[in-house]
N, C-alpha and C positions, 0 to 999 in steps of 0.2 A: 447590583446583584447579577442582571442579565451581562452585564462583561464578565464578571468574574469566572461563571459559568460558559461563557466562550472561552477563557483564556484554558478552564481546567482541561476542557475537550480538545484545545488546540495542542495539551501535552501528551494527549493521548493518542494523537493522530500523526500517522505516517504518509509521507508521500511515496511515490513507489512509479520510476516512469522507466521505459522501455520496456514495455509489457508487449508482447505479439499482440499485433491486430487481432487475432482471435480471441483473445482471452475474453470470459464471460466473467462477470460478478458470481457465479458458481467455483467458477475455478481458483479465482484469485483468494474469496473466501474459505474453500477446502485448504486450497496448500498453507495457508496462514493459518489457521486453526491448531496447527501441529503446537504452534509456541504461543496462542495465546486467544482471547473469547474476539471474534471480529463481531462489531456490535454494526457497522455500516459500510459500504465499500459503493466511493462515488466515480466514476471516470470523469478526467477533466476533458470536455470537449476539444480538438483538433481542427478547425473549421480552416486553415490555410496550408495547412502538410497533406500529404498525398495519403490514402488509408490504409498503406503499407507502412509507414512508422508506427514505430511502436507506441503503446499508449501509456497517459500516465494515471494515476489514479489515489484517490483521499482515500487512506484506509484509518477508518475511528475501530481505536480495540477497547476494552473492556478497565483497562489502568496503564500509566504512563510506564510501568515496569515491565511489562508486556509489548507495548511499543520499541523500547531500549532493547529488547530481549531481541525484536528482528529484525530491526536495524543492525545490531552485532551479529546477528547470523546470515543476512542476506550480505553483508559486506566480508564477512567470510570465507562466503562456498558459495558457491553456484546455486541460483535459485530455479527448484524445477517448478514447472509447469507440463501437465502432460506428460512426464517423463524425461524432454526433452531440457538440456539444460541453457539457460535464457542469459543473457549478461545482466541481471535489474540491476534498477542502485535503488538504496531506500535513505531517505532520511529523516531527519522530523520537520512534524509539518512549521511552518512559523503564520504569527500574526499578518 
């Protein structure tokens, strides 16, 4: 049961990397919100790159059709941040 319930979460979950250094778990959570419920938004630690790359980040949304939804839009159009528009990629997340 407890895999099952990993694997469901795993389809619900986006990766999301080239994020500016700056980006806050506030930010990332607003602009995402437009297309779907963000239920958690984790940054993957960077311990050997410089703290000017960009960062990447677990975003868990609220259903996997919601996930699908901004992957198809972040691969689209330019995903803003700030205003400013960012190169991100987004994919899903895998096991």
């Amino acid at each position: 049961k407890e895999y099952a319930a990993f694997e469901e979460k795993v389809k619900r979950t986006i990766l999301i990397d080239s994020l500016s250094p700056a980006a806050t778990e506030a930010v990332v959570r607003a602009s995402l919100d437009q297309f779907g419920n963000v239920i958690q938004v984790k940054f993957i630690p960077n311990y050997l790159e410089p703290k000017t790359v960009g960062l990447s980040a677990l975003v868990e949304l609220e259903n996997a059709d919601q996930a699908k939804t901004i992957i198809s839009e972040i691969s689209s159009s330019s995903f803003m941040i700030c205003g400013m528009p960012r190169p991100v990629r987004a994919r899903a997340a895998e096991v």
